[in-house]
Each structure stands twice: as C-alpha cells, then as structure tokens.
N, C-alpha and C positions, 0 to 999 in steps of 0.2 A: 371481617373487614378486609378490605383491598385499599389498591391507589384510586378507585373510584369513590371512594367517600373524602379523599380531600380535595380542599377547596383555597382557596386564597380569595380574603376577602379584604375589601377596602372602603374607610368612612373620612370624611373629610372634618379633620377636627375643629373646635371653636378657639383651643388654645392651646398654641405649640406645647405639647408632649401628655395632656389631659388624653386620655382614651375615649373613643366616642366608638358607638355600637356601630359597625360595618352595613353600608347598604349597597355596594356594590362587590360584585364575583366578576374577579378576571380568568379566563382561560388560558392560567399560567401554563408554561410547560417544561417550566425545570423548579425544585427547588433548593434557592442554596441561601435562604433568612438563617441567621447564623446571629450569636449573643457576643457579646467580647467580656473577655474578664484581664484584669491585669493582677497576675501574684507576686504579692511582696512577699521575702523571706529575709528573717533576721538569722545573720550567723554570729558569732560571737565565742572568744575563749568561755568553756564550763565544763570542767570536768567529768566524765562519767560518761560523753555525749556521744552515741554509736551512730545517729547521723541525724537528718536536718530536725530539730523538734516537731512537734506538730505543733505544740501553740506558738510557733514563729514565724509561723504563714500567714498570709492575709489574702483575701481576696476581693479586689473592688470591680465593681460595675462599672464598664467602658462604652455600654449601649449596648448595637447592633449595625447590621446593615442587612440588604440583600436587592434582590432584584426579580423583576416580571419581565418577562420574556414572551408575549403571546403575538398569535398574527392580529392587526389591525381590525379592526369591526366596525360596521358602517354603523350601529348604535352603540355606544356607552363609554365612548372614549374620551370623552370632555371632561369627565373628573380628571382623569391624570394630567390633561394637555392643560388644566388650569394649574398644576404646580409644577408645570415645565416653563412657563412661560412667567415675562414682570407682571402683565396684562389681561385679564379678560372682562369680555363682554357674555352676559348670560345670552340663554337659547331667544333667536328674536324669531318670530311666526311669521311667513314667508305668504304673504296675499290669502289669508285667511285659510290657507291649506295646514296639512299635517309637515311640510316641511318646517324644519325650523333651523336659524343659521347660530352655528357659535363663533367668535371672535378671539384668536389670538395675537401675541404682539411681544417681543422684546423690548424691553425698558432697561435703563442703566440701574435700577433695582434689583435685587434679590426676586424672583418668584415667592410670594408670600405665606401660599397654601402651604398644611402639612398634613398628616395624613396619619391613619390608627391601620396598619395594616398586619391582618391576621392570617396567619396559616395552620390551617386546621388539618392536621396527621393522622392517618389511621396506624394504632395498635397492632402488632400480630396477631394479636389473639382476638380481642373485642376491644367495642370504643375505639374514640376518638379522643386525640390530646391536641387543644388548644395553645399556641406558643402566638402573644400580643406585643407587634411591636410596635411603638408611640411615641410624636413627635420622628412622624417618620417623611424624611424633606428629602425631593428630586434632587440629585447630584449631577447629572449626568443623562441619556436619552440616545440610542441610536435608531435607523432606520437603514432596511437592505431590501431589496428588489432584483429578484434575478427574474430571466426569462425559465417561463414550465413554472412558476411558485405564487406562494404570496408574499404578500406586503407582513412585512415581520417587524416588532417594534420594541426594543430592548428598553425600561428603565429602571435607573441604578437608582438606592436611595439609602440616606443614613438614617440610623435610627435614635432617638435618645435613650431608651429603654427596651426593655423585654422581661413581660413578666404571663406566667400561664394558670394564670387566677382569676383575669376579664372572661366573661362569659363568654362561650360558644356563640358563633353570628349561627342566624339561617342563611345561609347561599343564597344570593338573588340575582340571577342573571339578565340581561339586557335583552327585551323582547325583543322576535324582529331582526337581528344581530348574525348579519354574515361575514367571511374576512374579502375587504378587498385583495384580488389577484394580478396580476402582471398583466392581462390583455385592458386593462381599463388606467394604463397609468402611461402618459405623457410628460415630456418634458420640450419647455417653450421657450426661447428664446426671444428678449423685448417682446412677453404681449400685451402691451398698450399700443408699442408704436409697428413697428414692422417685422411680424411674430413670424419666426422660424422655428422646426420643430425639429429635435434631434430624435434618432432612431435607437434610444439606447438597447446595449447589450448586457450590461447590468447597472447597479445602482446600489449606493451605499452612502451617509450621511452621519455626523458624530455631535453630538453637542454634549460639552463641558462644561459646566455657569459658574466654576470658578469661587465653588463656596470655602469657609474654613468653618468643617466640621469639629474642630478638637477644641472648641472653648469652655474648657475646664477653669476652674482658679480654687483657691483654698479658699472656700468660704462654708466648711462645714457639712459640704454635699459630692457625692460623686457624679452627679448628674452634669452634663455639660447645659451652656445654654445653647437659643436657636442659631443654628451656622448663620452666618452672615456671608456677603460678597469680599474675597479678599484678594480678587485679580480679576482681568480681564477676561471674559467667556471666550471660548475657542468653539467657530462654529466651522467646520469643512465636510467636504465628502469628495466621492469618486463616482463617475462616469465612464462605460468606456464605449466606442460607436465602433461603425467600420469606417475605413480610412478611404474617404470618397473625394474629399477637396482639401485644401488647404484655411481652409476660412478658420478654421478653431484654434490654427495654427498659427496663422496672423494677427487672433487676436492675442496668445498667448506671448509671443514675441514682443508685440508691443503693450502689453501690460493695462487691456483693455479691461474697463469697467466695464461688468453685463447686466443684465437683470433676467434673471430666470425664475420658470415656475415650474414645479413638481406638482401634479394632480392626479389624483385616482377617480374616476366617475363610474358610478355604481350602477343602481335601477332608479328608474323614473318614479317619482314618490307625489305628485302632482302636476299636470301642467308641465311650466318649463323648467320646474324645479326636481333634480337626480339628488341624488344620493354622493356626496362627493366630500374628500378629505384634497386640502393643496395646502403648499409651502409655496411662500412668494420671498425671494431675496433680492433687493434691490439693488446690490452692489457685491459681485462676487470676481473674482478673477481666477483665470486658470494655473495653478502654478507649477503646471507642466502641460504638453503637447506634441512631446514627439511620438510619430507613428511608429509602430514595429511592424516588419514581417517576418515569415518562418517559413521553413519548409512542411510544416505540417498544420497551416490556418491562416484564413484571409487576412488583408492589411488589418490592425485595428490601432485604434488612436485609446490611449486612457486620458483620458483629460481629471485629473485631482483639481477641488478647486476650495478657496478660503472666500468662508461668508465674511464680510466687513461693513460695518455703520458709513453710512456718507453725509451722515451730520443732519440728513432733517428725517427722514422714514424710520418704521422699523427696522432693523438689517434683518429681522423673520417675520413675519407675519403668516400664521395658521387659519386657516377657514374649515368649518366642518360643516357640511350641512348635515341634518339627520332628523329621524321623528321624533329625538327627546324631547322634550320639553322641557328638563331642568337636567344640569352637566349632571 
C-alpha cells in the first residue's frame, strides 16, 4: 500500500450527524481529519497511591474536525458550495445542451447541508483503515489565485463524530473534471453598469459563517448538537494590481461602495455556454489603498477589501456552470 490508495470521500447526509455512504472523491491534498477527545482525571487523598490511578481517567468524545484543501474543478464542486452557502438552487439545463447552471446565495441563515466525510488511509504494511467523520458542517472556506497557478479552494469543517466502523466508500471521482487556472480568471468592476476590469497580480478571499460549534449540555450524551449561527459572517479578501491611476484610491478615501465579480471561464461546453465558476458581491469596499514602491519592483497597490449585505441582494452570490446534472 502507498499514499496512492488514499482517498477522501464525501456524502451529503439526510440528518445532521446520521452517516450516509460517500459518493463523491475530492482531490484533497493534505490531510489533517483529526478526532478530539477531552480527559478527565480524578485526583484525590488515598493512601498507597504512586501516581495518577488508572481507573480515575475518563475519556469523552469532543468530535472532530479537519479540512479539504484541493484546486477548484470545473465538475463536482457544487456538493461543497451547497454547505458553504444559506441558499441553493439544484443544476438547471442550459437551452437543452449538457451545460448545466447551479445557484448559490448567502441568507442570514446558517448553510443547512451537512456532510459524512471519510478518509480512507493506507497501512504500511497492507489495507486500508477507514476513519468516518459525521454531521460534518462548513465552518469556514477560502479562495487564492496567484499568477503561474491555479485556483485553490480551502474548506474547514466540524465534525460531530468519528468513528472507523462505517464501511469503506468506493472513490468516485467527477468525470470530465479539470482545475480551473489563473489565465481564465477576471475581475470586474460594476458589470451590470459600466464594467471596468482590474489586472490582478494576485488574489485571496476568506469566509468565516460565524457558526457555534461547541453545543454541548448535560443531557446524558457526549455528542454535541448541530452548530447554529452565533455572529455575524466575515466575508473579505485581497487584491493586489499595479499602481497605474489613482481611481482605487479614490474610491478607497471616500468609502465607496462597489460591486464586483470574481470569474474563472473554462472550455466551451455548448453553444454560448463555457464552463465557468464566479463570485458576485454587491457591496464591498476597500479598506485600504495605499500604493507602495521599492527599489527592487514596480509601483503596486494591495487593495484588501470587506464583503458587506446592502439590505436587499445577496452580499455573495456563487454561479457554476458545469456538465453535472446533480450537485
């Protein structure tokens, strides 16, 4: 056995922490699925006692967590993006072709979906050892974009459990399934109304949903229940250009609202219909804009900026198109 017989597979469950048989395979690229335990010990005056007893230990079940780490893929990403997100719409078919579009959205809700996700280890010697983790709910989500690479797409997630007795999945990967790369990703400034296109030099992005994972109580179980929403999401990222005019800078001064969109476009899959992943924010501002120079690299501007709701759109809104037919 090698590192080529593991797999990390994911099933979208019927009910928060129930384990359902995995039908999708990510092309994780690290792994750190990890169990929690918390140990109580009892100390106490008893004569005779040369150190901690053993029957004065305990050990109770805290869950899990961990995280996928893979680049972007023009198919099979809409399981995850539906438990990042308050909102989806399933895959709708695009003028009778194989494209098909899916629908995301922020809601002042929690992201509903939760998830049975399994990573399957190879032995040194032989075999495989299953470790199943359940009621496993989005925390968190980043995105980076440099120039030379690809689109890379970090999600953090809690777990309610972990136990390595659920059956082995069979790996099922996403036909079809390339990673989008940096020559096929723009970014737009106002495109509904009078769309400017910035020349980024890198690209980075963070969402936080602001869950409380630790709802424990005495009622007889160690098991927590499902996290709920217990603060406001924190959605920002970073841009940085080269330092050509002053316009980013103008708006950053005066504390201009913008509406921007992130898009990767891929291969043409029908018609006028490609292959494409975007982020649309309808109200973002910059909360910084000063240029730097150096003695050793052109002017560049970092412009950081904070997604924010304006009271009727989503403040994110996700579009995928792809040949799935179901997330």
């Amino acid at each position: 056995m090698s590192i080529l017989d593991a797999s990390v597979n994911v099933g979208l469950e019927t009910t928060y922490g129930s384990a359902v048989t995995p039908t999708r395979s990510m092309e994780a690229q690290s792994d750190n699925w990890t169990r929690a335990q918390s140990r109580l010990e009892s100390v106490g005056f008893r004569n005779n006692m040369q150190a901690l007893r053993s029957d004065r230990v305990k050990t109770v079940n805290m869950g899990g967590a961990g995280n996928i780490t893979s680049d972007f893929m023009t198919n099979g990403a809409g399981l995850l993006l539906g438990g990042a997100f308050g909102s989806k719409v399933a895959p709708v078919q695009q003028e009778a072709t194989a494209a098909y579009l899916q629908t995301f959205a922020t809601t002042d809700a929690a992201p509903a979906d939760s998830f049975t996700v399994q990573v399957i280890r190879p032995k040194m010697e032989s075999g495989v050892q299953q470790f199943t983790h359940h009621g496993a709910k989005i925390t968190g989500w980043n995105l980076s974009q440099g120039v030379d690479g690809l689109l890379v797409w970090s999600v953090d997630f809690d777990s309610e459990d972990v136990d390595i007795t659920t059956a082995a999945a069979t790996p099922a990967f996403p036909s079809g399934a390339v990673p989008f790369d940096w020559t096929q990703c723009t970014a737009t400034l106002d495109p509904d109304g009078s769309p400017s296109t910035l020349d980024l030099l890198d690209l980075s992005f963070s969402a936080e949903l602001g869950l409380k994972t630790d709802r424990r109580y005495l009622r007889g179980s160690a098991l927590k229940k499902e996290p709920v929403r217990s603060g406001i999401p924190s959605y920002s990222g970073e841009m940085s250009i080269d330092f050509s005019s002053t316009d980013q800078y103008a708006q950053w001064t005066a504390g201009t609202d913008l509406d921007l969109e992130l898009k990767w476009t891929g291969a043409v899959i029908a018609g006028a219909h490609s292959e494409y992943f975007s982020l649309r924010f309808k109200a973002i501002n910059w909360t910084d804009g000063n240029p730097v120079v150096s003695l050793s690299d052109t002017p560049v501007q970092s412009l950081p900026f904070q997604v924010m709701h304006n009271g009727s759109d989503a403040a994110i809104t996700a579009t995928y198109m792809s040949t799935d037919t179901a997330a």
